[in-house]
N, C-alpha and C positions, 0 to 999 in steps of 0.2 A: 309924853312917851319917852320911854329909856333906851335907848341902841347901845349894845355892846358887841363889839371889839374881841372876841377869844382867840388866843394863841394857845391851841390845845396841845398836851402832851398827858403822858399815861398816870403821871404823878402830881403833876400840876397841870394849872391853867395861870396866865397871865391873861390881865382883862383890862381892858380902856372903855369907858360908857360914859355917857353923857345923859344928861336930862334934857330932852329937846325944850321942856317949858320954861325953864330957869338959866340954862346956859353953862354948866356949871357940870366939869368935865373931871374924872378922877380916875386914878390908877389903883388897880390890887393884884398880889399874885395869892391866891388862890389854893393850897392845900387838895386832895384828894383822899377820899370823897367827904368827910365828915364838914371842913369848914365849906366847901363850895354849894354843898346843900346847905347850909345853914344862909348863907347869902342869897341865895335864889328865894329860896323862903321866903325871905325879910322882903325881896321886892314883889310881892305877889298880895296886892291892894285892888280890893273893887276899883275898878273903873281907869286903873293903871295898864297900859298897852306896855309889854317889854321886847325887845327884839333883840333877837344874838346871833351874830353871823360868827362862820370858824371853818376854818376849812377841812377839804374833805380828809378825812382820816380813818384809823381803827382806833378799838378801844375804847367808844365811848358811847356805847349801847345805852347804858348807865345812865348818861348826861341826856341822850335826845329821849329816854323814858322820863325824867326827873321836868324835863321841860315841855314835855306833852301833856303830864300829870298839872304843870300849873297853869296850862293854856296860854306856853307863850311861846314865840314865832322863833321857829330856828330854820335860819338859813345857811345850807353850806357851799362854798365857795368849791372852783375849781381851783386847786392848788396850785396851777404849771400855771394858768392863766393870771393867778394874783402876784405869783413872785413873779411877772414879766412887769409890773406896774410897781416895782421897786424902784426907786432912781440914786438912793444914795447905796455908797458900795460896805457900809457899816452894818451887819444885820445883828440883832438883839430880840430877844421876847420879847420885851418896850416895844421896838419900834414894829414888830410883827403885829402886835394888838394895836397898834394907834394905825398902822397901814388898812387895815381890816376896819377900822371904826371909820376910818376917813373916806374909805370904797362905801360902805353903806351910807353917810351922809351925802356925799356926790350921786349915788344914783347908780355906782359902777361896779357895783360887786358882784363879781362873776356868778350867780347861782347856777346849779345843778339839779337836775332832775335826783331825786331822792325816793326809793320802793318804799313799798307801806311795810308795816309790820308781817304782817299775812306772806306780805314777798319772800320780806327776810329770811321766816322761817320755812319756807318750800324752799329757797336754796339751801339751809342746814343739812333739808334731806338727802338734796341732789350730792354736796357735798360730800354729806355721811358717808353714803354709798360708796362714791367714787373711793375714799380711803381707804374702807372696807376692801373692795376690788385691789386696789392697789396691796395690800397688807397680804392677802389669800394669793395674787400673784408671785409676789416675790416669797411664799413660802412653797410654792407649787414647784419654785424655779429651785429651791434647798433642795425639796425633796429630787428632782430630774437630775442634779448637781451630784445624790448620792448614789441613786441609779447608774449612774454611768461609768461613776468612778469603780464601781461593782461589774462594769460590765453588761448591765441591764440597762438596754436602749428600747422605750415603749413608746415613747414620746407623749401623743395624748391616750396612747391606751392604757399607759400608767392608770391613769384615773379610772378605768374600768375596775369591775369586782375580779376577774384573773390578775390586772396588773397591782395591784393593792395585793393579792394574796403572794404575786412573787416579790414584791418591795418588803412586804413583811417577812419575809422568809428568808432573805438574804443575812448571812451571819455577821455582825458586826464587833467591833471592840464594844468593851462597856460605855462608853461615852457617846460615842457615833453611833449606837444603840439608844441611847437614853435621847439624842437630836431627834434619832428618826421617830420614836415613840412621841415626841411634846409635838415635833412638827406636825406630825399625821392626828395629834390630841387638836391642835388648833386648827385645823384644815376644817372635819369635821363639827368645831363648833362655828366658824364662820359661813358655813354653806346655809345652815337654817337661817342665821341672819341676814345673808345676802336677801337669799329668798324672799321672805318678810321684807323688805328693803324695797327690792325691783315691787312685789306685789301694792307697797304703796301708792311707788311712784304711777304705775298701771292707776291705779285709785284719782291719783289727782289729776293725771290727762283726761283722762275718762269727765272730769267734772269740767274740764276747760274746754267749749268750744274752738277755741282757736288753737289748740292743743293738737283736737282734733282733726279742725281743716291742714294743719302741716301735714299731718301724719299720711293723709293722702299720697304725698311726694314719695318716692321709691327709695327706698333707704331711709326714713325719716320713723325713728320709734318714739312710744313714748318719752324716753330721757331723752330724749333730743330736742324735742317737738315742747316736752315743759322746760328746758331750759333757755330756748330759745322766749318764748314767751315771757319768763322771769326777769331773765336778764333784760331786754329790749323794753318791757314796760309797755309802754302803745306806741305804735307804727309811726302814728300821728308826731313823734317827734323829729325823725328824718325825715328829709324830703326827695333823697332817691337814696338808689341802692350803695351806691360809691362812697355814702355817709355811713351806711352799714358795715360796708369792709372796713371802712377806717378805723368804726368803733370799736368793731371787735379785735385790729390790730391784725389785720389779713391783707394791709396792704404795706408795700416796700418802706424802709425810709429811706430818706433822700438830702442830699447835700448836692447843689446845685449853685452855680453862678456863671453867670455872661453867660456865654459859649456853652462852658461844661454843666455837661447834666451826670451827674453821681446820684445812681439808685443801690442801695445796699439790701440789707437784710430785711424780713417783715417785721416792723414794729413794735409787734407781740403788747400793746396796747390792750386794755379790756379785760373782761373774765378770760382767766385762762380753762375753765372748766368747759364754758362752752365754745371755744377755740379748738381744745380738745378733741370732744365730741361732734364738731362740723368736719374736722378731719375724719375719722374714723366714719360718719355716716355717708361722708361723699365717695368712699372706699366702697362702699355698698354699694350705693348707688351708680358706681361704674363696672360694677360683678354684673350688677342686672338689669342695666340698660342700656343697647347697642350704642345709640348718640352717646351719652357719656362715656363711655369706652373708648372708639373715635378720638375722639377731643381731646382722651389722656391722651391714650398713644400715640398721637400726633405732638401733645406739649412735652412727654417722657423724650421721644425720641430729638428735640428743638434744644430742650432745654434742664434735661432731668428727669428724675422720677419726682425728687425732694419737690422740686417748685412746681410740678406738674400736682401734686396729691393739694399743695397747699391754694394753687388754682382752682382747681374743682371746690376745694373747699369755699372758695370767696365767692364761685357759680352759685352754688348752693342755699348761701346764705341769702342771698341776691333774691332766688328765688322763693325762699322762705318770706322775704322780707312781703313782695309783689302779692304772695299768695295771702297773707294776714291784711296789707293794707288794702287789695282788692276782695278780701273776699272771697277767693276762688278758691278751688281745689285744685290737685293736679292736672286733672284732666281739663279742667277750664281754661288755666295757665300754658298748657299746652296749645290751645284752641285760639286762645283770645290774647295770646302775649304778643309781644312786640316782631315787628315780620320785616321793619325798614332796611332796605338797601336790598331787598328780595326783588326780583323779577315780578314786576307787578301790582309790587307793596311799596313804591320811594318813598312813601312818607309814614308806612306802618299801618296799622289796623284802622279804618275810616268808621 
């Protein structure tokens, strides 16, 4: 068996491997992409097992296709976790591949849960879109920008066919003319693709059960409900909700000692896509459900609005989480969740 050692970067790789049969351990750094396929290649022998750990990174779609293509095992490491198991204070690409080669023969290389290909590409989509959104917004924001400096305050009825025919109609210089014309050229070609966009994602919840059972929860749409899914992977990897906040980076960080307890900022850890979108759907779900309404305006008025929106958010996810690994929908999760320290319930649901 062969274990290697990679210190990935987008141009290179530095690599440390050893022949577990022979003993007999070598260094190379590696070229992209022509010589490091050309190596992988060469070891790719009936009856030869290879193994490559490297840690997590971008950029190397490339590499974990080239390594799937010759059936051989790629493990990647938690990055924050392996540079804690540094002890000298000298750091090299050398001693990065030989620290990596060394975690894998001891037993202790941090791995990570890794999405299939299939995953990958349904977050491209979620992705897409969200840029999309993003792109038609801040050109929405041009056009209200030009509106007002004219004098014309529509706000969203700009967007209507009267407020289009007075945006249009407003006299402009030649050039603030020639804006308003490209801007309102792009507006309208980004609407059909939004459209087709949302109408996908609609497609792929629709084919996910558990897509489905989120969607149940109030404020919970389809983009939400499949990125939630995407992201998280199976349930079955946390083991409560508080591992949930963490991963998505919805809970404080913290600097603490003796005495002193220092809680700071949220960690913003995780996808930020579906960070995002738990904010925004807990906004919903506090439009249109009295309990969650309550709960802001009791944390708004305590302690904000800011940490109050981003609370609801880490409720939320909590209960996204409960609803997938139980099974439930909302209205079960409502029924059958947690009741302890209630009048009658000390120990919660029996």
């Amino acid at each position: 068996m062969i274990i290697i050692g990679a210190d990935y970067h987008p141009g290179f790789q530095q690599i440390a491997f050893v022949d577990t049969d022979t003993g007999e351990l070598q260094e190379r750094r590696l070229e992209h992409r022509e010589e490091a396929e050309t190596f992988y290649r060469g070891l790719a022998q009936p009856g030869r097992t290879v193994r490559v750990g490297m840690e997590a990174s971008g950029h190397a779609r490339w590499f974990e296709r080239l390594l799937a293509e010759l059936q051989f095992e790629l493990w990647i490491g938690d990055a924050a976790e392996i540079r804690t198991k540094r002890v000298r204070k000298q750091k090299t690409d050398r001693q990065d591949a030989q620290l990596i080669l060394q975690l894998l023969l001891e037993e202790r290389f941090p791995r990570v849960w890794v999405p299939s290909g299939e995953n990958r590409d349904l977050r491209q989509l979620l992705w897409h879109r969200h840029r999309m959104v993003q792109a038609r917004t801040r050109i929405m924001n041009q056009l209200q920008a030009v509106a007002l400096n004219e004098g014309l305050r529509c706000k969203k009825r700009l967007w209507r066919e009267a407020g289009r025919e007075q945006l249009a109609a407003i006299r402009l210089a030649p050039w603030a003319s020639r804006r308003r014309h490209d801007l309102l050229e792009l507006l309208d070609r980004l609407n059909p693709t939004l459209a087709k966009l949302t109408e996908a994602v609609e497609q792929e919840a629709e084919k996910c059960p558990e897509a489905q059972r989120l969607m149940t929860h109030p404020g919970v749409g389809p983009l939400t409900a499949l990125a939630f899914v995407l992201v998280i992977g199976t349930a079955e990897r946390f083991r409560c909700g508080k591992q949930i906040a963490s991963y998505l980076g919805l809970v404080p960080s913290e600097d603490s000692s003796g005495e002193r307890r220092r809680l700071g900022h949220i960690s913003k850890q995780g996808n930020s896509l579906l960070r995002f979108l738990l904010v925004e759907a807990a906004q919903v779900t506090v439009r249109s459900n009295q309990e969650w309404r309550r709960k802001f305006f009791h944390l708004a008025m305590r302690r904000g609005r800011k940490i109050a929106k981003v609370a609801m958010a880490r409720r939320l996810a909590v209960h996204l989480y409960w609803m997938w690994r139980k099974e439930w929908n909302y209205e079960q999760l409502t029924k059958f969740g947690s009741h302890a320290g209630q009048p009658g319930n000390p120990h919660g649901v029996q």
